[in-house]
MOPAC internal coordinates of N, CA, C and O (Angstrom, degrees):
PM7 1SCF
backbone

  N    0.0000 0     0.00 0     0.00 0    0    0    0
  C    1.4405 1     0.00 0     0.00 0    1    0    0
  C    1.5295 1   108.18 1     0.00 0    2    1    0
  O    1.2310 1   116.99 1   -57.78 1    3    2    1
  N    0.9746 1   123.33 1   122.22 1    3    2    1
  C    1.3015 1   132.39 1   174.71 1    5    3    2
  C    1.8356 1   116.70 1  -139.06 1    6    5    3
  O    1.2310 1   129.70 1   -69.32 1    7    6    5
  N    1.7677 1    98.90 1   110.68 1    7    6    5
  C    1.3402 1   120.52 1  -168.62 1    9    7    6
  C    1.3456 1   109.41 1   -42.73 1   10    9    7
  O    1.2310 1   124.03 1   111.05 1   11   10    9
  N    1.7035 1   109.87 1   -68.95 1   11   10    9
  C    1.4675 1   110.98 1   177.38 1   13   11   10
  C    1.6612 1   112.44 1   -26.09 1   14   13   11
  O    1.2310 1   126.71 1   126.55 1   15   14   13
  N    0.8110 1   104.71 1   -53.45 1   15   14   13
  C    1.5574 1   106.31 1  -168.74 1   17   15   14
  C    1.6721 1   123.30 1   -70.70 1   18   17   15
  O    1.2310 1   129.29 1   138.66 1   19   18   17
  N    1.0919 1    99.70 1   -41.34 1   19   18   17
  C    1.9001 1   130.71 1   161.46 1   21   19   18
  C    1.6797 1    94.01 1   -54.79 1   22   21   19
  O    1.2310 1   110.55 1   140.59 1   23   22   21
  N    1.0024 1   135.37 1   -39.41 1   23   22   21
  C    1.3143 1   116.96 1  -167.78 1   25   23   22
  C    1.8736 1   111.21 1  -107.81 1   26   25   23
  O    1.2310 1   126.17 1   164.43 1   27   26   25
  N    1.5991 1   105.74 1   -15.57 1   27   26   25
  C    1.6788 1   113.43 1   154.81 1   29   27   26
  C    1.4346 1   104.90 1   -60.85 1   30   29   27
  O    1.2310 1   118.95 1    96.26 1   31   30   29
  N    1.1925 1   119.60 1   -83.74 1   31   30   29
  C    1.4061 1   112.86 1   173.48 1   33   31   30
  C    1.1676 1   139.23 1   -32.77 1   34   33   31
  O    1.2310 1   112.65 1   161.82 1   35   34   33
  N    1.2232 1   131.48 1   -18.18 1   35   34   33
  C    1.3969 1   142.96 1   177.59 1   37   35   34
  C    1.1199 1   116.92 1   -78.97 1   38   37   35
  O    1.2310 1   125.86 1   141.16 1   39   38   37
  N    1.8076 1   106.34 1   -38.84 1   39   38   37
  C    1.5641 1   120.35 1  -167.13 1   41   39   38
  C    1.4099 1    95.04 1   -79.27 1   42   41   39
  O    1.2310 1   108.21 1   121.93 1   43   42   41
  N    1.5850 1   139.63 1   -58.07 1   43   42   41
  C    1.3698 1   153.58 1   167.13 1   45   43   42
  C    1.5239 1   137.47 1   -30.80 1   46   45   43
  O    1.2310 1   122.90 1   156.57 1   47   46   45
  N    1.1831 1   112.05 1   -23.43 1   47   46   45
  C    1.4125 1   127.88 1  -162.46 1   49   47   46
  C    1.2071 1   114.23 1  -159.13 1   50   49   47
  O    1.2310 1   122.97 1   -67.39 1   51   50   49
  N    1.4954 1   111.92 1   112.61 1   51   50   49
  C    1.8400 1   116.31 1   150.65 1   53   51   50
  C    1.2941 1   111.15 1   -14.68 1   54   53   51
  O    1.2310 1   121.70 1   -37.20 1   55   54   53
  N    1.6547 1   114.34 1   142.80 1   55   54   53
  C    1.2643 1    90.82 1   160.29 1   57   55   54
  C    1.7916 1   122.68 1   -98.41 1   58   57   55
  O    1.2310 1   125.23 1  -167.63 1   59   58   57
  N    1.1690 1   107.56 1    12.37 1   59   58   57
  C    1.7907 1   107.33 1   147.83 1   61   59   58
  C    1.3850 1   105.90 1   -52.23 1   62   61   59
  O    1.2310 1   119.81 1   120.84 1   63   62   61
  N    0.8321 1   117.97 1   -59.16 1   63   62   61
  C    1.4194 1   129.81 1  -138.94 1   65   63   62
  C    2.0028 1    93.88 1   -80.71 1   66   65   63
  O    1.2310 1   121.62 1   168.61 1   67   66   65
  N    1.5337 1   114.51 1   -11.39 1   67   66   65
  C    1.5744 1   138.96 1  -179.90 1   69   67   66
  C    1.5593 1    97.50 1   -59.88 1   70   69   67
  O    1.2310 1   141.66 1   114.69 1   71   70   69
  N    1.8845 1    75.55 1   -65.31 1   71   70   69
  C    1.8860 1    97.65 1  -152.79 1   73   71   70
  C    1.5671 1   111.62 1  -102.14 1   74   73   71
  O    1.2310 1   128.60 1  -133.92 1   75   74   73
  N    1.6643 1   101.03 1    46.08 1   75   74   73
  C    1.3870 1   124.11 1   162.81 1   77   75   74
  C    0.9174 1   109.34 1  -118.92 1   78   77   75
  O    1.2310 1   117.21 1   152.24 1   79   78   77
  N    1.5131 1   122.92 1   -27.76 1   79   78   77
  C    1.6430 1   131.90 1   164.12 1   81   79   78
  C    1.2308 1   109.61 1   -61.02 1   82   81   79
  O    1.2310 1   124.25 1   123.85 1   83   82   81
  N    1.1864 1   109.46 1   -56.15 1   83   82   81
  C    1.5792 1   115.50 1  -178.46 1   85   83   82
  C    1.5785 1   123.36 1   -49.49 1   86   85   83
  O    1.2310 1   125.97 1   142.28 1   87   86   85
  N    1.3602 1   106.14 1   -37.72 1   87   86   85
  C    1.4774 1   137.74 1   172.88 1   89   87   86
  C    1.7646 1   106.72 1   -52.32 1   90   89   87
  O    1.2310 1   124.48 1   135.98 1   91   90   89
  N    1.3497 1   109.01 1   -44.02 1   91   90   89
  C    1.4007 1   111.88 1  -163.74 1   93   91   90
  C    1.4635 1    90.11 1   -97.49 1   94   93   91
  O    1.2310 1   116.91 1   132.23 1   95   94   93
  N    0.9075 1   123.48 1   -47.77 1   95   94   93
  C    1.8692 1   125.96 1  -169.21 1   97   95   94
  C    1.6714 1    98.72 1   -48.75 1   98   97   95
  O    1.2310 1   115.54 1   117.26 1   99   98   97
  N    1.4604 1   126.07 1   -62.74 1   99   98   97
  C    0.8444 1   140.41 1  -167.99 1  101   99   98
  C    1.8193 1    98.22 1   -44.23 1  102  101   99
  O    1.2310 1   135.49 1   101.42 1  103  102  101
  N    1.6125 1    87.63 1   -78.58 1  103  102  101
  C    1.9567 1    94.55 1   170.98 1  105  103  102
  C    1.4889 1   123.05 1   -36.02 1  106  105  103
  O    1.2310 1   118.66 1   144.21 1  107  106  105
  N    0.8927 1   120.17 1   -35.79 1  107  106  105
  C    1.9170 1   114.53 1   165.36 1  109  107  106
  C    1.4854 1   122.00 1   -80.04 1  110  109  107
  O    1.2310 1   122.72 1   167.10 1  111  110  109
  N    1.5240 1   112.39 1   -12.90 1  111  110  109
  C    1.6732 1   109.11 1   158.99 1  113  111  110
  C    0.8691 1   133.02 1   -76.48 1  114  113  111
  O    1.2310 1   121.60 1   159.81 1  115  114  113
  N    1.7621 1   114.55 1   -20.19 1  115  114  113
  C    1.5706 1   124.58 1   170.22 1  117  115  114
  C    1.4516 1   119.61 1   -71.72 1  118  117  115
  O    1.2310 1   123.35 1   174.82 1  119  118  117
  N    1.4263 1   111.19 1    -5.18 1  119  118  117
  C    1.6720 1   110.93 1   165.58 1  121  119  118
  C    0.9660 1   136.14 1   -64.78 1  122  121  119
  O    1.2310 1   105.38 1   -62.20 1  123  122  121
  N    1.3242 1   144.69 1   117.80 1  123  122  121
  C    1.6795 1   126.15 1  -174.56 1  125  123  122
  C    0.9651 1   120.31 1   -72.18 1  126  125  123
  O    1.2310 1   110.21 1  -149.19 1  127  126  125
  N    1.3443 1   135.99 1    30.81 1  127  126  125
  C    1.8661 1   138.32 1   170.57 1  129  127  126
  C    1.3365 1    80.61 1  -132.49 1  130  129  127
  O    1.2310 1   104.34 1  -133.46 1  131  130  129
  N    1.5642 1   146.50 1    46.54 1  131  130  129
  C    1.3568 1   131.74 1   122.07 1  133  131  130
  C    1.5922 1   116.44 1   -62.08 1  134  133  131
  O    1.2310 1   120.25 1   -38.16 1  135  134  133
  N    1.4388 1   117.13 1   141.84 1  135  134  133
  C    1.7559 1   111.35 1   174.19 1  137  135  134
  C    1.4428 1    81.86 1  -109.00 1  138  137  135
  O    1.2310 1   136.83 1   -13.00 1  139  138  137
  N    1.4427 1    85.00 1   167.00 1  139  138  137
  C    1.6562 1    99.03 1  -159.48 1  141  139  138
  C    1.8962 1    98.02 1   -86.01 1  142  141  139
  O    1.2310 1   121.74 1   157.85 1  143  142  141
  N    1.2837 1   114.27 1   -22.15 1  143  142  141
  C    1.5876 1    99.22 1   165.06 1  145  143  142
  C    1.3889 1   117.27 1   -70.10 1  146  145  143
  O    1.2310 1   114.49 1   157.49 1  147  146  145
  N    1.5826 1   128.05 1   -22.51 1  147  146  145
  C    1.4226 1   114.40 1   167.08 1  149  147  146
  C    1.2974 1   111.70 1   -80.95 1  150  149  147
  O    1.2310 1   106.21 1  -178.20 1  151  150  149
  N    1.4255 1   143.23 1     1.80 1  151  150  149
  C    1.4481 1   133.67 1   167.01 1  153  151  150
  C    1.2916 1    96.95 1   -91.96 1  154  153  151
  O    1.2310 1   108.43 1   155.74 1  155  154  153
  N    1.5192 1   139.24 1   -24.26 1  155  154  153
  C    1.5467 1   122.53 1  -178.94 1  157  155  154
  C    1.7212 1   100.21 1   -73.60 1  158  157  155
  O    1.2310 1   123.11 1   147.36 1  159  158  157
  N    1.6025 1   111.64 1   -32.64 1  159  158  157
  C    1.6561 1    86.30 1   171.71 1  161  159  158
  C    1.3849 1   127.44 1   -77.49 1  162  161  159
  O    1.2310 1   126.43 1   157.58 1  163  162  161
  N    1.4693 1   105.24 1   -22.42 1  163  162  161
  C    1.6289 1   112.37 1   177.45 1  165  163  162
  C    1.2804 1   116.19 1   -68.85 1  166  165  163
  O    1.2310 1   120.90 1   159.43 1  167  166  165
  N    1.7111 1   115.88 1   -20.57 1  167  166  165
  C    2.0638 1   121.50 1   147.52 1  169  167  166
  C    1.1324 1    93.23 1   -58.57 1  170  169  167
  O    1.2310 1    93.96 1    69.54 1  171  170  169
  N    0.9192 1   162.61 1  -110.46 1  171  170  169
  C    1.6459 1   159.58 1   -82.68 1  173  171  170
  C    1.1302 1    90.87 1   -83.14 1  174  173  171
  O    1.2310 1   109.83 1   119.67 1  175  174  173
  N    1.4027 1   136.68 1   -60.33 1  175  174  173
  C    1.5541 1   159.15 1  -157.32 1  177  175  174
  C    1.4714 1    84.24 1   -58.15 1  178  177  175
  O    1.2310 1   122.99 1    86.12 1  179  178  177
  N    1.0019 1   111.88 1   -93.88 1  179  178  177
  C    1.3920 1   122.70 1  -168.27 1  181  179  178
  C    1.6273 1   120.73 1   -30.27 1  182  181  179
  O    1.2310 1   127.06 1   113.55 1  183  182  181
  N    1.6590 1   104.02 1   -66.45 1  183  182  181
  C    1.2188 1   110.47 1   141.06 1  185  183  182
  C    1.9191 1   144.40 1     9.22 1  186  185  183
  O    1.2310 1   135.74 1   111.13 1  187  186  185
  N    1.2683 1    87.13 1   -68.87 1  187  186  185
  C    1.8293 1   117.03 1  -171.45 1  189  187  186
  C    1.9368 1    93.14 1   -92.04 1  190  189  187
  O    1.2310 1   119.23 1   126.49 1  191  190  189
  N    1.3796 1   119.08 1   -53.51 1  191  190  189
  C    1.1827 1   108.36 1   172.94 1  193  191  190
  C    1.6806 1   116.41 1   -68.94 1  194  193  191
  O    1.2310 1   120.61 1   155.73 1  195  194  193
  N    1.1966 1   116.44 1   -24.27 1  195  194  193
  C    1.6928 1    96.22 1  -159.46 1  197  195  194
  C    2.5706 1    89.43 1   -86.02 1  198  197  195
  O    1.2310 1   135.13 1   177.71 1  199  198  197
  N    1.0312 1    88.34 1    -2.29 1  199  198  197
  C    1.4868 1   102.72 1   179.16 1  201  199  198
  C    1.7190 1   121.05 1   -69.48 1  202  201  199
  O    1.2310 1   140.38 1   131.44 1  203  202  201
  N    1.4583 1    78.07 1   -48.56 1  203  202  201
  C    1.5464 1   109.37 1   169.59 1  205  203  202
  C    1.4404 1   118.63 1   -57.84 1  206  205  203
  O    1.2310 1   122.05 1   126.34 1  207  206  205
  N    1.5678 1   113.68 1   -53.66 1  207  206  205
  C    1.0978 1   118.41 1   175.31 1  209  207  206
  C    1.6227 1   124.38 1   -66.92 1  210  209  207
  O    1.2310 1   130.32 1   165.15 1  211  210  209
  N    1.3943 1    97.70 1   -14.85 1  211  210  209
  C    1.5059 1    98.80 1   169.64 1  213  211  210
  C    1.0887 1   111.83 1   -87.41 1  214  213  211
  O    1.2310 1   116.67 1   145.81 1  215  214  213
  N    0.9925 1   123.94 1   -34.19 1  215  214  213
  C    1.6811 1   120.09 1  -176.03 1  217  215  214
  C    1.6096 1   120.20 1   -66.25 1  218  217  215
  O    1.2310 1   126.36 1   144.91 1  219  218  217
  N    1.6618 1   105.37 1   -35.09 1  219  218  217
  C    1.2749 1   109.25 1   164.18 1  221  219  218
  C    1.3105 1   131.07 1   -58.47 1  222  221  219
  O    1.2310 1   121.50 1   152.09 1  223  222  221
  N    1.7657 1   114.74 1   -27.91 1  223  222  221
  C    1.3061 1   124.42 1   175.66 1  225  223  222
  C    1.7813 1   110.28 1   -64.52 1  226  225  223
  O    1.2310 1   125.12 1   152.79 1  227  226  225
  N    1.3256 1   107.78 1   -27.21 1  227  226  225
  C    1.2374 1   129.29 1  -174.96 1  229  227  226
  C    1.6254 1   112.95 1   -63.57 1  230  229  227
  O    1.2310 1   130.46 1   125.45 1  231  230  229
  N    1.4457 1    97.43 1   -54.55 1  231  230  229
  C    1.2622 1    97.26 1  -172.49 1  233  231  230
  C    1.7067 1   104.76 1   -82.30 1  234  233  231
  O    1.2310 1   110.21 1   163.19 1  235  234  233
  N    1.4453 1   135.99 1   -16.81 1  235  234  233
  C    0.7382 1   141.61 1  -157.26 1  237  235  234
  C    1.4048 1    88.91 1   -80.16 1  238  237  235
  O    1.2310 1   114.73 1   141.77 1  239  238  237
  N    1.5194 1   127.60 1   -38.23 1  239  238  237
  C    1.2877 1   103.93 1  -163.18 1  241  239  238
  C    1.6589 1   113.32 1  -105.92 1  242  241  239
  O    1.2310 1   128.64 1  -150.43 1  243  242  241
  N    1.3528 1   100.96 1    29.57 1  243  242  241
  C    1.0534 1   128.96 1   167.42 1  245  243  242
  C    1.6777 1   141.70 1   114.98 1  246  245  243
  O    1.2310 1   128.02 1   178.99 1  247  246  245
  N    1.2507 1   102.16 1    -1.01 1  247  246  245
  C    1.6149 1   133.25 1  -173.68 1  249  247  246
  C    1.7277 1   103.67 1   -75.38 1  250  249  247
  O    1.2310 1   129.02 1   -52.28 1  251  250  249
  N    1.3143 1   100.22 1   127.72 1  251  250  249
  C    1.5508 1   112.24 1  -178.63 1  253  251  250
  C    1.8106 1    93.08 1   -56.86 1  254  253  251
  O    1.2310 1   126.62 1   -24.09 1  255  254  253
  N    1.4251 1   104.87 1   155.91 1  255  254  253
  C    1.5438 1   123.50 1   157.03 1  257  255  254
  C    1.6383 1   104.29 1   -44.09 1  258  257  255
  O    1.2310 1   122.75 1   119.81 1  259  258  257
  N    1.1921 1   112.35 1   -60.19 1  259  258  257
  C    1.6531 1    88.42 1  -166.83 1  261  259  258
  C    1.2974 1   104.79 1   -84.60 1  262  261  259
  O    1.2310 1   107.98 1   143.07 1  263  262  261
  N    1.1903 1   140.06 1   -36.93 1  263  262  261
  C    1.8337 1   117.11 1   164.78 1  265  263  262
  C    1.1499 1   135.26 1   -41.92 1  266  265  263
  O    1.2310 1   126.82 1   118.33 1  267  266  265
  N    1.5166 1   104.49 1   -61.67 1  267  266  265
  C    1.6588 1    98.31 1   143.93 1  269  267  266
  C    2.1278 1   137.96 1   -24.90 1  270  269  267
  O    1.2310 1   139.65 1   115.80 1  271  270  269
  N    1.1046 1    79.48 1   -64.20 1  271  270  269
  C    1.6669 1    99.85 1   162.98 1  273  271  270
  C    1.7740 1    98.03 1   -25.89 1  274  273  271
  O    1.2310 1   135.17 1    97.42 1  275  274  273
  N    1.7926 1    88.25 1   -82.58 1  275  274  273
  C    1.3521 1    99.21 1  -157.00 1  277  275  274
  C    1.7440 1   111.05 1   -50.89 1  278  277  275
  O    1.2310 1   134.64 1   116.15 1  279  278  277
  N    1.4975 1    89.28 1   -63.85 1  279  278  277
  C    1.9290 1   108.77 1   174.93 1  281  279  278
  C    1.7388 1   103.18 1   -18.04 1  282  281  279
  O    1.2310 1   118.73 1   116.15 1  283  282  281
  N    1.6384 1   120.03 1   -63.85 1  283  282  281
  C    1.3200 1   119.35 1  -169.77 1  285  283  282
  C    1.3520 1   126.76 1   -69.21 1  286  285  283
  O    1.2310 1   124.45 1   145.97 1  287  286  285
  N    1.7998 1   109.06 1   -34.03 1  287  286  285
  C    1.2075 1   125.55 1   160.49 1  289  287  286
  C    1.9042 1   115.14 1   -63.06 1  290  289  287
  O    1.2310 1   127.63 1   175.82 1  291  290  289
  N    1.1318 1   102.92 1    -4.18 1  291  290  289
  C    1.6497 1   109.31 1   167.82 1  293  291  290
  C    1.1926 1   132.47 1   -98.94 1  294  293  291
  O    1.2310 1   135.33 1   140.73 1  295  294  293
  N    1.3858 1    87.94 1   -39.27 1  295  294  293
  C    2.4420 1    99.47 1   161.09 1  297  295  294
  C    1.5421 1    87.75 1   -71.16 1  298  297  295
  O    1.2310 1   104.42 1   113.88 1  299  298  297
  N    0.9339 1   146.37 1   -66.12 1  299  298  297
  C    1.4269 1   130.96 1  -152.36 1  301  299  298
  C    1.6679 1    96.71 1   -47.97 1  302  301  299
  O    1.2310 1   120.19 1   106.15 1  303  302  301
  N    1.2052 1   117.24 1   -73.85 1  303  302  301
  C    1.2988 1   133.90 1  -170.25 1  305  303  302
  C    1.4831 1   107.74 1   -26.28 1  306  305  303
  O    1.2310 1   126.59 1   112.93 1  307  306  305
  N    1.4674 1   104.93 1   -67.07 1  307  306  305
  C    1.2978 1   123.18 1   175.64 1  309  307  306
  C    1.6649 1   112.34 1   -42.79 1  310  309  307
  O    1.2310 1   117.36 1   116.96 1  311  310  309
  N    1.2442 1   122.64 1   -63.04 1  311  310  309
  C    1.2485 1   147.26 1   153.85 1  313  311  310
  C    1.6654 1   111.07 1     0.65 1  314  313  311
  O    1.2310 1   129.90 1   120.36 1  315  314  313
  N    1.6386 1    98.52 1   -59.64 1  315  314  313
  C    1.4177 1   111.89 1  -147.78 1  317  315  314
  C    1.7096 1    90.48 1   -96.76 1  318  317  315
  O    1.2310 1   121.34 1   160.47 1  319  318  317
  N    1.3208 1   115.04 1   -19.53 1  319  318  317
  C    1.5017 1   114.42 1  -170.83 1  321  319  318
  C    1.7757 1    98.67 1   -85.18 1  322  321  319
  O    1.2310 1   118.30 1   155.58 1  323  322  321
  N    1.0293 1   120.84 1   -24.42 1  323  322  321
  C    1.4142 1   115.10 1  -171.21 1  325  323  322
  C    1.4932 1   135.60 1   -64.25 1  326  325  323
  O    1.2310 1   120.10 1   180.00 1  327  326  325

C-alpha cells in the first residue's frame, strides 16, 4: 500500500471506473499461467486501488483529501495491529 499513490488515484478516477480495474486485475489471476511474482503485483494493484476507492467514499461524504488520507491510513493501521 502506498499512500502517495492511493491519493493519485483517488483524485483521477471514478471510483466505477476503480472497481473495473479491480474487476479485470482480479480476472487475470484466475489464469493458470499467472507466476506468482505477477500476482504479488496484481496485490499491490489491487491493493492501492481498492484504497483509493475508500478514500473517495470519504471524501464524497464530505471529508477533506487529507483527513480522509489520514482516517484510511488509520483503519489500515489499526487493521494491521489487531
Amino acid at each position: 500500500m502506498k499512500l502517495p499513490i492511493i491519493k493519485h488515484l483517488q483524485k483521477n478516477n471514478s471510483a466505477e471506473k476503480m472497481q473495473h480495474t479491480i474487476d479485470v486485475l482480479e480476472s487475470f489471476t484466475e489464469h493458470r499461467s499467472v507466476k506468482e511474482e505477477e500476482m504479488d503485483v496484481v496485490g499491490e494493484l489491487v491493493t492501492n486501488l481498492a484504497g483509493a476507492i475508500e478514500m473517495n467514499k470519504l471524501v464524497e461524504e464530505g471529508m477533506s483529501e487529507k483527513d480522509a488520507a489520514n482516517t484510511f491510513a488509520k483503519r489500515v493501521l489499526g487493521s494491521i495491529d489487531q
